[in-house]
PLY file of the C-alpha trace (Angstrom):
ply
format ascii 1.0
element vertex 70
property float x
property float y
property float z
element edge 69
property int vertex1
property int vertex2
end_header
-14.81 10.71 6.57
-11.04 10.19 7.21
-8.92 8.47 5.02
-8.24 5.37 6.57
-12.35 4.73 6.67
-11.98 5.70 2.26
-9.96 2.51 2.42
-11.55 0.41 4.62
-14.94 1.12 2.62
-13.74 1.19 -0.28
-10.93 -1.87 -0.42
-11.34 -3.26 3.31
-8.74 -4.16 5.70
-5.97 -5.43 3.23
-4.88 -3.80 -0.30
-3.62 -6.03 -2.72
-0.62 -4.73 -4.98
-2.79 -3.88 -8.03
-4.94 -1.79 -5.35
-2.04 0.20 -4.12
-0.96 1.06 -7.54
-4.24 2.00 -8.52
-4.63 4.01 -5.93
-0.90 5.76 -5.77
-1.57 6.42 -10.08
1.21 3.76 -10.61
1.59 0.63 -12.89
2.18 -2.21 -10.50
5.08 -3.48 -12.26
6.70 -0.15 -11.40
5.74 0.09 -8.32
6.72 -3.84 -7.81
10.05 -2.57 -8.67
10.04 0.59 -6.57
9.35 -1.47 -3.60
12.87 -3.59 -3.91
15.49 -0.58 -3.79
16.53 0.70 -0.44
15.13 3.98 -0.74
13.08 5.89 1.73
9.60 5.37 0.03
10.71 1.79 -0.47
11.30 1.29 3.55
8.25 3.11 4.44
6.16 1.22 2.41
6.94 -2.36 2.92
6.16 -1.54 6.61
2.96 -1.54 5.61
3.27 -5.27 3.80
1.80 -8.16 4.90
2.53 -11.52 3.37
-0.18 -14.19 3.37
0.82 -17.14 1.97
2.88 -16.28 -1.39
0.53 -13.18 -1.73
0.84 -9.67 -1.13
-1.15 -7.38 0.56
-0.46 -3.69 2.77
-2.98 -2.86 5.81
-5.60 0.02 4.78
-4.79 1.39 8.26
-0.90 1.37 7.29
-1.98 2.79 3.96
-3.83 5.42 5.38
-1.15 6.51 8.03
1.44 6.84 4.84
-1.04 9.02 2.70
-1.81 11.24 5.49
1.29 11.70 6.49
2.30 13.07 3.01
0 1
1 2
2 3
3 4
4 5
5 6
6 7
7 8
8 9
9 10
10 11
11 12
12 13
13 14
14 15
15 16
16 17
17 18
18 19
19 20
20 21
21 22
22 23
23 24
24 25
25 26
26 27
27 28
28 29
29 30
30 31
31 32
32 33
33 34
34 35
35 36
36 37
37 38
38 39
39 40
40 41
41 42
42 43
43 44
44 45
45 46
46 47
47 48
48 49
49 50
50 51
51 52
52 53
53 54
54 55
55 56
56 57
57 58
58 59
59 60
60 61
61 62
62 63
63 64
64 65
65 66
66 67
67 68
68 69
C-alpha cells in the first residue's frame, strides 16, 4: 500500500491542520507558525494548501508526494 493510499484511507482527500501535525509529530500551533517563515519546508508545504472558505486544509496526494520525497 503506498503512502498516498495511507492517507487517502486513513484521512481522505484533504488533511486538516490538526491532521498534518498529527501526522508530522508536531503541535499545530508550531507548525501554524512554521508554515509563515520563508523557509524551504515552509514553501514546500503551503504548496500543498488549499483554502476552502476561511479553513485550511493540504491535499493527501500533495501530502504524500512531500513524505515520500523525504
Amino acid at each position: 500500500m503506498t503512502t498516498e493510499e495511507q492517507l487517502l484511507e486513513r484521512y481522505g482527500p484533504l488533511l486538516s491542520l490538526t491532521d498534518l501535525s498529527e501526522l508530522l509529530k508536531r503541535s499545530p500551533d508550531g507548525l501554524r507558525i512554521s508554515l509563515q517563515s520563508q523557509s524551504e519546508f515552509a514553501v514546500k508545504w503551503n504548496a500543498a494548501k488549499r483554502k476552502v472558505g476561511r479553513r485550511v486544509y493540504f491535499r493527501a496526494t500533495d501530502v504524500a508526494g512531500l513524505i515520500d520525497e523525504a
